[in-house]
DRENPA-3360 file (N, C-alpha, C; in nm, 2 decimals, always signed):
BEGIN
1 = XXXXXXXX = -2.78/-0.71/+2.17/-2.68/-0.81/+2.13/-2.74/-0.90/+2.03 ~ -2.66/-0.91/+1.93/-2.71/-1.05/+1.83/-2.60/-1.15/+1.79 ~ -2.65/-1.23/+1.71/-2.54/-1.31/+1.66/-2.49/-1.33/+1.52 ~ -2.39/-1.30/+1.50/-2.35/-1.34/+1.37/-2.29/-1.41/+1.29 ~ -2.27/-1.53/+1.18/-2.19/-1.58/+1.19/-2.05/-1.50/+1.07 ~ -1.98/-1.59/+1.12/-1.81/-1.54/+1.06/-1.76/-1.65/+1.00 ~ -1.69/-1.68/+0.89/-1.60/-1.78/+0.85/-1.50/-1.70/+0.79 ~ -1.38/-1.75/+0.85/-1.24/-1.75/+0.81/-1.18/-1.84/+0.77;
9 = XXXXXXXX = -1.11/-1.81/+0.70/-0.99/-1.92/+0.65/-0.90/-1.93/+0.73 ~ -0.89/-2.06/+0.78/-0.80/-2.16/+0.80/-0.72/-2.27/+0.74 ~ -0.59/-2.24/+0.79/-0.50/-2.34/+0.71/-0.36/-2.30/+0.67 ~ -0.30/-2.35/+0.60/-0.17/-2.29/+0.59/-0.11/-2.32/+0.48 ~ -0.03/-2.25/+0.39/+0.07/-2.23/+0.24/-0.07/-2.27/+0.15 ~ -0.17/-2.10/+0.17/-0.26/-2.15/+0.10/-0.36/-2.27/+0.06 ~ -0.38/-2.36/+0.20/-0.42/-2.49/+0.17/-0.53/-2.47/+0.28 ~ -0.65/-2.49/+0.29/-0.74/-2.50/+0.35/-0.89/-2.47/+0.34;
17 = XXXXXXXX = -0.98/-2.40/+0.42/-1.11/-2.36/+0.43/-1.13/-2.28/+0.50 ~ -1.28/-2.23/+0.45/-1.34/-2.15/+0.52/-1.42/-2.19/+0.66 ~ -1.41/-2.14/+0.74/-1.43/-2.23/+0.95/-1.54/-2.12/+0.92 ~ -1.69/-2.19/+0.98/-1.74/-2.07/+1.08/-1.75/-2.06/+1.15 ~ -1.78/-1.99/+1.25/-1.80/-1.91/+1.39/-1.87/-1.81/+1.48 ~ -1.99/-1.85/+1.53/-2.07/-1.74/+1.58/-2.02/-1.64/+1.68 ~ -2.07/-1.51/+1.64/-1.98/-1.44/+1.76/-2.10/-1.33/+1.80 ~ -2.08/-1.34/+1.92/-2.19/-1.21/+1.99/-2.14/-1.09/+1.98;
25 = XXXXXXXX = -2.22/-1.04/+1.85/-2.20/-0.85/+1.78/-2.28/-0.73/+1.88 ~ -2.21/-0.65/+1.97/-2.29/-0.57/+2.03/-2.25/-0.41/+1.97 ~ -2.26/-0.31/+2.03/-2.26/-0.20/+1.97/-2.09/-0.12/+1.98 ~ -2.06/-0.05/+1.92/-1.97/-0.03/+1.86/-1.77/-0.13/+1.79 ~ -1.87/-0.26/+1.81/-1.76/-0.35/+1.79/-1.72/-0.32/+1.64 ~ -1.56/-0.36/+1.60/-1.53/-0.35/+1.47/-1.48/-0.46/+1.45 ~ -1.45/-0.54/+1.34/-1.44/-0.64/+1.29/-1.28/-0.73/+1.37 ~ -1.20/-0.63/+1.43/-1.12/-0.67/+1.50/-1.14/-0.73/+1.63;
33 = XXXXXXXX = -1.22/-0.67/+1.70/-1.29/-0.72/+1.80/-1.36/-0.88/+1.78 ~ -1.44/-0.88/+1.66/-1.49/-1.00/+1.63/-1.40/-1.13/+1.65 ~ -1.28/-1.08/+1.51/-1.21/-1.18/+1.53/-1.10/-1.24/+1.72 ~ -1.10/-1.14/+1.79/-1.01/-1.16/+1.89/-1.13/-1.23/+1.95 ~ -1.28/-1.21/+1.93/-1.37/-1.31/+2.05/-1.33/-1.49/+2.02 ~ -1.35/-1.48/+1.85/-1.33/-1.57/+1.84/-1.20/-1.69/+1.88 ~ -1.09/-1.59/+1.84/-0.97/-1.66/+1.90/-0.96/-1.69/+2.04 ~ -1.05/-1.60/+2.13/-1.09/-1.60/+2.27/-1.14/-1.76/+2.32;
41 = XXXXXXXX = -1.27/-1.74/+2.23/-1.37/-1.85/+2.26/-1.37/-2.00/+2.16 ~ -1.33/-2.00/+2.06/-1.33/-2.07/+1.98/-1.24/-2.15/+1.96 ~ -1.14/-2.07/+1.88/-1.00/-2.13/+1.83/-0.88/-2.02/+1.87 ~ -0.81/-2.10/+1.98/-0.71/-2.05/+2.01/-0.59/-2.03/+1.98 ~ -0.57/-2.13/+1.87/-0.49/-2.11/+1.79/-0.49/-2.08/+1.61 ~ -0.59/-1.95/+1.64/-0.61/-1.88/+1.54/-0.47/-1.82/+1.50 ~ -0.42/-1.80/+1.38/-0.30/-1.66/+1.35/-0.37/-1.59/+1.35 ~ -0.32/-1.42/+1.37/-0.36/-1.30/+1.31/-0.29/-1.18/+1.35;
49 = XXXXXXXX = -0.31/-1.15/+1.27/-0.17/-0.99/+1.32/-0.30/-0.90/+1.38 ~ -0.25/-0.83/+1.44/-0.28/-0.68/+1.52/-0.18/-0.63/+1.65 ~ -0.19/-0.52/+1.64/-0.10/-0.50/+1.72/-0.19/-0.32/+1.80 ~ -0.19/-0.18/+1.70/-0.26/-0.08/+1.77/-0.39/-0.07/+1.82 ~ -0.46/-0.13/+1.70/-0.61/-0.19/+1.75/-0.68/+0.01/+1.72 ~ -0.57/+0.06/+1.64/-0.62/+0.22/+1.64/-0.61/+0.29/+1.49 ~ -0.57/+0.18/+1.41/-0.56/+0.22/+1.26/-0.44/+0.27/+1.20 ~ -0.30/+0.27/+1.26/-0.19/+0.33/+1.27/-0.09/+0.23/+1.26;
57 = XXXXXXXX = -0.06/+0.09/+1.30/+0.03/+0.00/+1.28/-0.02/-0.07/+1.14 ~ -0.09/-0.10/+1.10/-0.15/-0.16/+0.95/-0.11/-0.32/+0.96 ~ -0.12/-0.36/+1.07/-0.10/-0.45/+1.08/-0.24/-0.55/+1.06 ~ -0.31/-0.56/+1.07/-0.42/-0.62/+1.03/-0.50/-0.60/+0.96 ~ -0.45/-0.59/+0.86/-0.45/-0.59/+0.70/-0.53/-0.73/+0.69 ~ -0.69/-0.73/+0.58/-0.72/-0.83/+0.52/-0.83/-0.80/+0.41 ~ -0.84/-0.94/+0.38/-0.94/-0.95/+0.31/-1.09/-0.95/+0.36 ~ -1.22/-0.83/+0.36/-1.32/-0.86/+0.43/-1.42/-0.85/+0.34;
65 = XXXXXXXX = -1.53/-1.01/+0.34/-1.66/-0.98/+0.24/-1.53/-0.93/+0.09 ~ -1.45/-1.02/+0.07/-1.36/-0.97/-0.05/-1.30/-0.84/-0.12 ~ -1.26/-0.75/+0.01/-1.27/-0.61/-0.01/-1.10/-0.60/+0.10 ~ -0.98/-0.55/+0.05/-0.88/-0.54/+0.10/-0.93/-0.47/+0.21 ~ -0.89/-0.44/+0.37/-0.94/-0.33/+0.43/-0.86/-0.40/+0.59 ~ -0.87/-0.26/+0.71/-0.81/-0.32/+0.83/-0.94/-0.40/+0.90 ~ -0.88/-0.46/+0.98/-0.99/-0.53/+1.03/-1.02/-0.42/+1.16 ~ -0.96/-0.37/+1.23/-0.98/-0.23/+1.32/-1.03/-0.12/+1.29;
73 = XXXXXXXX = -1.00/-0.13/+1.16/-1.10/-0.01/+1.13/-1.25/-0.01/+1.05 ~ -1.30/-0.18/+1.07/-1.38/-0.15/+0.94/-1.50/-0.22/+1.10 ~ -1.59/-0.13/+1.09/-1.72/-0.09/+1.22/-1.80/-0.21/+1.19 ~ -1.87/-0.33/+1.24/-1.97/-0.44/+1.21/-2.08/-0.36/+1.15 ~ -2.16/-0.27/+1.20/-2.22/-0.19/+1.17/-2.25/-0.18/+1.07 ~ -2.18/-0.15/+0.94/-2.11/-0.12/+0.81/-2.12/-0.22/+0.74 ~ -2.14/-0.35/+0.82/-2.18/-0.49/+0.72/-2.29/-0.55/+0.72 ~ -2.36/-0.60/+0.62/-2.45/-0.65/+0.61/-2.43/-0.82/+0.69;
81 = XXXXXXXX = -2.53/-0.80/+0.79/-2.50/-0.92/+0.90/-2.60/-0.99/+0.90 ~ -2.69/-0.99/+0.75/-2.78/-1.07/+0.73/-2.79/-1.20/+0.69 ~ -2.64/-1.20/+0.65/-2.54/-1.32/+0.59/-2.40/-1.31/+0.62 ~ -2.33/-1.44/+0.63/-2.22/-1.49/+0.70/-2.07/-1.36/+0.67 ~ -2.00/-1.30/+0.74/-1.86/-1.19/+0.73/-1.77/-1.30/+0.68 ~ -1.75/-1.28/+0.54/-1.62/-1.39/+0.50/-1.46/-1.33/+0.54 ~ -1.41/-1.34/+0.63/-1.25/-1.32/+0.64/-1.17/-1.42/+0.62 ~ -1.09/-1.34/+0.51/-0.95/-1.37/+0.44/-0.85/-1.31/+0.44;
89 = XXXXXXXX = -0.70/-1.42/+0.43/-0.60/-1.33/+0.44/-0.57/-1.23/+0.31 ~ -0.48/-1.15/+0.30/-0.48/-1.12/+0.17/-0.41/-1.16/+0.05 ~ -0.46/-1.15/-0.06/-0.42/-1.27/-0.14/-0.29/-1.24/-0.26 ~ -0.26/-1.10/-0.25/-0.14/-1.08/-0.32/-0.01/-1.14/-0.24 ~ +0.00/-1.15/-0.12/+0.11/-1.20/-0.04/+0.15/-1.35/-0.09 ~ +0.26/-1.47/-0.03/+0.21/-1.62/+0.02/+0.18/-1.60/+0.13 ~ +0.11/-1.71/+0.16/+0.01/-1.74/+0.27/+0.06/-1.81/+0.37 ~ +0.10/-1.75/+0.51/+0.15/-1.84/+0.62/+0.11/-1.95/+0.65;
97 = XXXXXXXX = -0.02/-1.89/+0.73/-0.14/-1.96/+0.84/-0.24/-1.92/+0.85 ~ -0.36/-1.91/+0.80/-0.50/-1.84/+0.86/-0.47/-1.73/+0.82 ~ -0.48/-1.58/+0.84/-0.47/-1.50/+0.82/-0.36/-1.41/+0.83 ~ -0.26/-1.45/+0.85/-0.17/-1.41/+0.79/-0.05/-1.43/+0.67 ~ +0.01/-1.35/+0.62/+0.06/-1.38/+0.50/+0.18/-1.29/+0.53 ~ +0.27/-1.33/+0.44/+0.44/-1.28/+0.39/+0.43/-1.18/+0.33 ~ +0.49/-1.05/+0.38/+0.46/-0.93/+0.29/+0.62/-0.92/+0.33 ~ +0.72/-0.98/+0.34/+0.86/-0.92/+0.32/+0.88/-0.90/+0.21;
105 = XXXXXXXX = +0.87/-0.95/+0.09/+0.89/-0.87/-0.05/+0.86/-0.74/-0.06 ~ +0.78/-0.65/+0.05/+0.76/-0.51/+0.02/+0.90/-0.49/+0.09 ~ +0.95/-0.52/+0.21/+1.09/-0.48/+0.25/+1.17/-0.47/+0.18 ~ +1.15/-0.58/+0.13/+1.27/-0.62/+0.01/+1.28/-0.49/-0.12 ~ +1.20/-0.48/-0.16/+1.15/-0.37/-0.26/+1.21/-0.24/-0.24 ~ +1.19/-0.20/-0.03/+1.19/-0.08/-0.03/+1.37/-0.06/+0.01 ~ +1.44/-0.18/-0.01/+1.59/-0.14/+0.04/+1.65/-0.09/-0.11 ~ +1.55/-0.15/-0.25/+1.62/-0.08/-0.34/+1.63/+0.06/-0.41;
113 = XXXXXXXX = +1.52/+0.13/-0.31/+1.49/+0.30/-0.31/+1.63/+0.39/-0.26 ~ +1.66/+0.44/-0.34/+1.81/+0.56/-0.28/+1.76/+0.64/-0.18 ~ +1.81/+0.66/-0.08/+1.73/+0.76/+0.03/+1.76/+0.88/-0.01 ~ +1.69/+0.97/+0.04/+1.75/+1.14/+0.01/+1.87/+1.17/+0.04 ~ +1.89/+1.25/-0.11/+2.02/+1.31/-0.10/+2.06/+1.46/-0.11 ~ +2.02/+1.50/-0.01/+2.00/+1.67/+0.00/+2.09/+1.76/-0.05 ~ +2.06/+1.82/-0.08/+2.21/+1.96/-0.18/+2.21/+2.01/-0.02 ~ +2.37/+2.08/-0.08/+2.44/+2.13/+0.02/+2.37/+2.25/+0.08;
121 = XXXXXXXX = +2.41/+2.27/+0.26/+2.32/+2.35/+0.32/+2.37/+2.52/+0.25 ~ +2.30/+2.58/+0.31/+2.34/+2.73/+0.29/+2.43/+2.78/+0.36 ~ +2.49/+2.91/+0.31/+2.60/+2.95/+0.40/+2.62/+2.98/+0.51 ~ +2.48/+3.01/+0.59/+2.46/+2.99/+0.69/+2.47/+2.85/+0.81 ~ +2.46/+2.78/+0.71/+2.43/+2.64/+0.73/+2.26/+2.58/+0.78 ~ +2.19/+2.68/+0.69/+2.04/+2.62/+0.68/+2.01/+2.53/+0.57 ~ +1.88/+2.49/+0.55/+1.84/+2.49/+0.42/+1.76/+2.56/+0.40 ~ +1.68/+2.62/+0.22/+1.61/+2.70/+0.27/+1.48/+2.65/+0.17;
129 = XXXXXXXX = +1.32/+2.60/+0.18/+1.26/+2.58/+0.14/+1.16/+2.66/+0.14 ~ +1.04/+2.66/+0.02/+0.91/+2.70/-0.02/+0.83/+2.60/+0.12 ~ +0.72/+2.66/+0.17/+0.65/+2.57/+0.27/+0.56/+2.46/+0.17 ~ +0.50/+2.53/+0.07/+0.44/+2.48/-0.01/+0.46/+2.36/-0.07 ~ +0.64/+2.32/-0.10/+0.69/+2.19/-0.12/+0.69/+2.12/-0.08 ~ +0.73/+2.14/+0.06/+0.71/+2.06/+0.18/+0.56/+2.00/+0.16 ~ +0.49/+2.08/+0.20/+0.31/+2.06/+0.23/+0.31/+1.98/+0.10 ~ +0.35/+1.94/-0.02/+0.30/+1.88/-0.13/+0.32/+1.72/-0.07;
137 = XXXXXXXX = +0.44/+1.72/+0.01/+0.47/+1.55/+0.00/+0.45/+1.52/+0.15 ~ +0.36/+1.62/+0.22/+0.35/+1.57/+0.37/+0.28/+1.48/+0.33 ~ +0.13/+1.44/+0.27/+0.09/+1.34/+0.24/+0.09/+1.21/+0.25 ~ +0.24/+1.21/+0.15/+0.24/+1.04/+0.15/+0.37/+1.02/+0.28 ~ +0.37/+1.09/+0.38/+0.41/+1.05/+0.46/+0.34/+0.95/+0.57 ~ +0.18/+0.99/+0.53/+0.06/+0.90/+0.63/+0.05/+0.81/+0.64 ~ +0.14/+0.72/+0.50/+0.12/+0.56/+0.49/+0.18/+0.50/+0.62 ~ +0.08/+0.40/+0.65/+0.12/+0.30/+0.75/+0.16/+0.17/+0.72;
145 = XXXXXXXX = +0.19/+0.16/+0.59/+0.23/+0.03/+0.55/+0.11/-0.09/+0.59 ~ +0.05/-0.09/+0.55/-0.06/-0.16/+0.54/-0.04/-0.28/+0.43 ~ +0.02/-0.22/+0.32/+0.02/-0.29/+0.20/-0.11/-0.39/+0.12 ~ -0.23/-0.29/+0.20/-0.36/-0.26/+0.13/-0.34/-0.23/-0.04 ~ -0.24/-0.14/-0.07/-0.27/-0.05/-0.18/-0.19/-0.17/-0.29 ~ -0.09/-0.24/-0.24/-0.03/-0.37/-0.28/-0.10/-0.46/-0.31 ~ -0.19/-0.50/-0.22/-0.25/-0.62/-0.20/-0.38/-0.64/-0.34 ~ -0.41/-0.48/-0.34/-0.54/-0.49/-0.41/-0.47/-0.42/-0.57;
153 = XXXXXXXX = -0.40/-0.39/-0.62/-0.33/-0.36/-0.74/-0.35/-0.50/-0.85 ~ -0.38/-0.47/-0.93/-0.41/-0.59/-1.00/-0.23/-0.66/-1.09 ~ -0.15/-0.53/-1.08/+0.00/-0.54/-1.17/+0.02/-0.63/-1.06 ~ +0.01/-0.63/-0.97/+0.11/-0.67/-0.83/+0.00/-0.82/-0.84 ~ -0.14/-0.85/-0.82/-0.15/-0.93/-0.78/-0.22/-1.01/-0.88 ~ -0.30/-0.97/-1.03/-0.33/-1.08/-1.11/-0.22/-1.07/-1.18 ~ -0.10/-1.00/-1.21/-0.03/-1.02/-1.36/+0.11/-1.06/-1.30 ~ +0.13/-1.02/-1.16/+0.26/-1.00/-1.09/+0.35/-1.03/-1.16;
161 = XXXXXXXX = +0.36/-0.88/-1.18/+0.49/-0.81/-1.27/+0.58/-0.76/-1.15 ~ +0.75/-0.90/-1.22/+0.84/-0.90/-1.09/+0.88/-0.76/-1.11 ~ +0.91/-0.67/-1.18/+1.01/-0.58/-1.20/+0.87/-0.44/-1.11 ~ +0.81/-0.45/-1.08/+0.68/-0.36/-1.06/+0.69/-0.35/-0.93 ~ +0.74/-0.17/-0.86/+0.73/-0.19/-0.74/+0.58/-0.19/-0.70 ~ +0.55/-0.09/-0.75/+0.36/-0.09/-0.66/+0.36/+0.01/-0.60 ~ +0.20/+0.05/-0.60/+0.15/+0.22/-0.53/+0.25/+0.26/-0.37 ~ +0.24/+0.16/-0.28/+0.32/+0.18/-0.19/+0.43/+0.22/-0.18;
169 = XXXXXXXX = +0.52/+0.18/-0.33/+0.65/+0.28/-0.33/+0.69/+0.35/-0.40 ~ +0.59/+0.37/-0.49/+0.53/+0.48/-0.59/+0.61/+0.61/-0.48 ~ +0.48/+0.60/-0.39/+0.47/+0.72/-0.27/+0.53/+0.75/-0.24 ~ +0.67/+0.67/-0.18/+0.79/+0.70/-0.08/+0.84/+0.76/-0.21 ~ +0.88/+0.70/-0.36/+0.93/+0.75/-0.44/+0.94/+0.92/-0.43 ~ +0.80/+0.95/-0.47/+0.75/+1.07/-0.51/+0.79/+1.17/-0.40 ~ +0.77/+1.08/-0.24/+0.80/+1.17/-0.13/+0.98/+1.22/-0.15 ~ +1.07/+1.14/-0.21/+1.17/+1.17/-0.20/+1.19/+1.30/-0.37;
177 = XXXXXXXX = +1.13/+1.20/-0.46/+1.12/+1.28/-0.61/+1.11/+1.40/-0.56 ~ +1.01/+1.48/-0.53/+0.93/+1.58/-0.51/+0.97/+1.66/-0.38 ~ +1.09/+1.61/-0.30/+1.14/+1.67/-0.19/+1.22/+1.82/-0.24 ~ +1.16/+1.92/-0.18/+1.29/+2.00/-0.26/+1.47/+2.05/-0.21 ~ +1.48/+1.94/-0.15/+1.62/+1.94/-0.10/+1.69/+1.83/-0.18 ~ +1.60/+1.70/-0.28/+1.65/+1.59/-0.30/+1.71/+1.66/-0.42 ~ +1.85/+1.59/-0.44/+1.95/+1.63/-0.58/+1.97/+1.50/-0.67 ~ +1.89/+1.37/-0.64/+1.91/+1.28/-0.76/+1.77/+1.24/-0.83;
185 = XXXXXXXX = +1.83/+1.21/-1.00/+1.73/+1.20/-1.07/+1.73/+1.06/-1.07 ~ +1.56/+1.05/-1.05/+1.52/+0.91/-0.99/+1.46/+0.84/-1.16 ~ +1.41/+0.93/-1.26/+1.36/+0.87/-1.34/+1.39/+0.73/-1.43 ~ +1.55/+0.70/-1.44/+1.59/+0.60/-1.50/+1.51/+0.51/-1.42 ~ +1.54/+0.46/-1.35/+1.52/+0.36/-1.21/+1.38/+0.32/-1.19 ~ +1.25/+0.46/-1.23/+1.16/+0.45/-1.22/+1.07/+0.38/-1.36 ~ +1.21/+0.42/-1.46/+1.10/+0.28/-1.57/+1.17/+0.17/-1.58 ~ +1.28/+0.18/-1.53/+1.35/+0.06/-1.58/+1.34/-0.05/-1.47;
193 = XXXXXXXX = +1.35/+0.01/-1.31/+1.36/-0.09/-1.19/+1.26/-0.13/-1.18 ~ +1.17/+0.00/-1.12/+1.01/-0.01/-1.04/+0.94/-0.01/-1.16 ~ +0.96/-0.04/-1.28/+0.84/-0.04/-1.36/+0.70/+0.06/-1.36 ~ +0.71/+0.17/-1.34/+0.57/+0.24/-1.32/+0.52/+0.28/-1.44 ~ +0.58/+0.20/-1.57/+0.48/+0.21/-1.67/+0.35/+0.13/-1.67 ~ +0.43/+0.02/-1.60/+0.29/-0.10/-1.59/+0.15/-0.05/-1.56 ~ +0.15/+0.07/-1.47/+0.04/+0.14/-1.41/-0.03/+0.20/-1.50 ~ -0.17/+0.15/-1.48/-0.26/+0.20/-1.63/-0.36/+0.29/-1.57;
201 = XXXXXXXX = -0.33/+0.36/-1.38/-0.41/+0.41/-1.31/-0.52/+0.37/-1.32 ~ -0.62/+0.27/-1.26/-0.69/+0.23/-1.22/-0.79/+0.26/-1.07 ~ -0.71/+0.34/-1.02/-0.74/+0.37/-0.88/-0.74/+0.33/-0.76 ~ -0.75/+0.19/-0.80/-0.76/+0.08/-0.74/-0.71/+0.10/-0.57 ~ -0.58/+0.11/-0.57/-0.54/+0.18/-0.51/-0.55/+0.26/-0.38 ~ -0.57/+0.36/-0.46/-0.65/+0.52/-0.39/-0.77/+0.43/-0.30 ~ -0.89/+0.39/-0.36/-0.94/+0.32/-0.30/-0.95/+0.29/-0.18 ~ -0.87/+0.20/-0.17/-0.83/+0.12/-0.03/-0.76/+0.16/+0.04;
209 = XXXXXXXX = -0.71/+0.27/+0.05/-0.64/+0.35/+0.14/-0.69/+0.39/+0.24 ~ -0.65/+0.33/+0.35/-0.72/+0.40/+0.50/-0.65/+0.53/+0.51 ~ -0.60/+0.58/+0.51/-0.51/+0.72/+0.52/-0.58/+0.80/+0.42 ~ -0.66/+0.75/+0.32/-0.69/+0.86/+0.21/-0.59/+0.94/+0.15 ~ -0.51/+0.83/+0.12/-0.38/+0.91/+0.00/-0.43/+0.93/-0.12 ~ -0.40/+1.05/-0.14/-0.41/+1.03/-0.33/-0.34/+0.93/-0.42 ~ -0.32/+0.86/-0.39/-0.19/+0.79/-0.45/-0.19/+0.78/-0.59 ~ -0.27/+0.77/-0.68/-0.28/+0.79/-0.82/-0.25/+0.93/-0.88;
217 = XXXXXXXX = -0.37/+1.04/-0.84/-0.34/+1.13/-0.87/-0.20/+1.26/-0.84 ~ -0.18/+1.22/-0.70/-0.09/+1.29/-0.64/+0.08/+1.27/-0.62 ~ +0.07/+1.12/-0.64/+0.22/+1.07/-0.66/+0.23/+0.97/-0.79 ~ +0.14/+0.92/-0.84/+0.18/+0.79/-0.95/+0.16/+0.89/-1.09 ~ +0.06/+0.96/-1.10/+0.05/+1.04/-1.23/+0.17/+1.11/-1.26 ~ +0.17/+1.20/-1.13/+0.33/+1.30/-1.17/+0.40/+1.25/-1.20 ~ +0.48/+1.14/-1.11/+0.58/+1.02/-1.20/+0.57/+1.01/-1.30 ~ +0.46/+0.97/-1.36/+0.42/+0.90/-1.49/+0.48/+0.98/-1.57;
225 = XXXXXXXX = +0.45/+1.15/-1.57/+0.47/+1.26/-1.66/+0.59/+1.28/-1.63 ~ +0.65/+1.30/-1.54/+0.82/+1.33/-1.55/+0.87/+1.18/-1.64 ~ +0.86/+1.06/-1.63/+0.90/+0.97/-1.70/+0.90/+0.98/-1.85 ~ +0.77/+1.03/-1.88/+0.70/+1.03/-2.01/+0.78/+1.15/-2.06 ~ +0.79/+1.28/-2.00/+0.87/+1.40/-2.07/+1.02/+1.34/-2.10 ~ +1.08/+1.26/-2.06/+1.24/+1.24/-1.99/+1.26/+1.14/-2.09 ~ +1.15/+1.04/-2.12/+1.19/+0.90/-2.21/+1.08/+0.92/-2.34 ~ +0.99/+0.95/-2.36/+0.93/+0.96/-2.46/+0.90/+1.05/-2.59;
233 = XXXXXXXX = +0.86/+1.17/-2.47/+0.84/+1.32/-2.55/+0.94/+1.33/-2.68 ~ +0.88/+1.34/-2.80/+0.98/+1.33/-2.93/+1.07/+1.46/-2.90 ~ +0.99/+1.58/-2.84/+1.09/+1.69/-2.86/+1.21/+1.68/-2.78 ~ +1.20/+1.62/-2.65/+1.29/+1.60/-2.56/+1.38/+1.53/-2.65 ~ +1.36/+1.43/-2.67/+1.45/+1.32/-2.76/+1.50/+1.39/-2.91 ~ +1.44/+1.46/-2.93/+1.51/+1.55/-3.07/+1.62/+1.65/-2.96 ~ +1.59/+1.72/-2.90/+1.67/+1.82/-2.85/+1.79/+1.70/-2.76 ~ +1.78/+1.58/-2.73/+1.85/+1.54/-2.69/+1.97/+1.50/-2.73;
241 = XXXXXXX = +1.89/+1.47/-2.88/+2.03/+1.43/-2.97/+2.08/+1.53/-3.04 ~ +2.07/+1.65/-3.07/+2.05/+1.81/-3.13/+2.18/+1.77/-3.07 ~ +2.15/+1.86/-2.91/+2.26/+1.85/-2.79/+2.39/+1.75/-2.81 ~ +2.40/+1.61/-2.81/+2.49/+1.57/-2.80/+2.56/+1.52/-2.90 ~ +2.49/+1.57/-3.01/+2.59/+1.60/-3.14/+2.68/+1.72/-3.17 ~ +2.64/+1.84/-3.10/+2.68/+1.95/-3.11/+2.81/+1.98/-3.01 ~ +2.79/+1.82/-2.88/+2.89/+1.81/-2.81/+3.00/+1.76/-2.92;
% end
């Protein structure tokens, strides 16, 4: 057993400091555990979200040693504990209390997404799919909403661009884009609402994903290219107007 110290921020609507706090680190503790000793022994009226404590609710989402990440899933071990564990809330959000922050603007975001709109079943009354389609977008079904991938996006949090949804709904996007039962075309929406030109892929992203989504490569690039064929491509745009002159 040793000791380590911890400072967190304390305080509230972004107004405060960094608190330290010694906490007895033994073997397989993760950073979640740290912080519950302290709210144990220390300050009991610490904020802080958690809820699975198993990496699956994304509820404890922060900032650690200045690195977006869960606090449940990130092992003491893994830190250099030769110097003080800085915990922060995350800083693309506003800021409640201590470590928690307002992420309803992703709610808000995600009621402007059209849900699936499946073509009609078969005559049998199936549907009938490639497995392969499927298996393309099981992926970004892994997100736990963490809003890690948000948090740490530099569009969303140094330039915050209002019209920009963000990698988080990039994904859901793509998951519905790329469904092969979905029947509407999402691309207007995608440069004009969600802005995903803003995205200069950075990775950023991908990164910080505890799920290990592709999120750049696998859902934000394709977008990008179905956008880019649909609004930019000269030939499309020649053949476009070809077409509705000849209407």
């Amino acid at each position: 057993m040793s000791e380590t110290l911890f400072k967190i921020f304390r305080g509230e609507r972004a107004k405060g400091e960094l608190c330290g706090y010694s906490v007895e680190v033994t073997e397989g503790m993760v950073v979640l555990d740290a912080i519950n000793q302290i709210q144990a022994r220390h300050a009991n009226d610490l904020a802080v979200r958690w809820n699975c404590k198993a990496g699956k609710c994304g509820s404890c989402s922060a900032e650690v040693n200045g690195k977006p990440r869960l606090m449940c899933m990130t092992r003491m071990d893994e830190l250099p504990l030769d110097k003080p564990v800085i915990i922060e809330p995350m800083r693309r959000f506003p800021h409640i209390k201590d470590l928690v922050t307002d992420v309803s603007l992703n709610y808000e975001i995600n009621q402007q997404i059209r849900p699936l709109k499946p073509k009609p079943r078969e005559a049998d009354g199936t549907y009938r799919m490639q497995q392969k389609d499927i298996e393309r977008i099981q992926e970004f079904h892994k997100c736990i909403e963490c809003f890690l991938c948000q948090n740490v996006c530099h569009v969303t949090r140094d330039q915050q661009v209002q019209e920009f949804a963000g990698p988080r709904f990039f994904i859901r996007i793509a998951s519905l884009a790329m469904h092969p039962l979905d029947t509407l075309n999402r691309l207007k929406e995608l440069k004009d609402v969600f802005g995903i030109g803003y995205c200069n892929i950075t990775k950023c992203c991908t990164e910080v994903c505890p799920e290990d989504i592709a999120i750049t490569d696998n859902a934000i690039i394709p977008l990008k290219e179905r956008v880019a064929g649909a609004f930019y491509d000269p030939l499309a745009l020649l053949w476009r107007s070809l077409t509705s002159v000849s209407k």
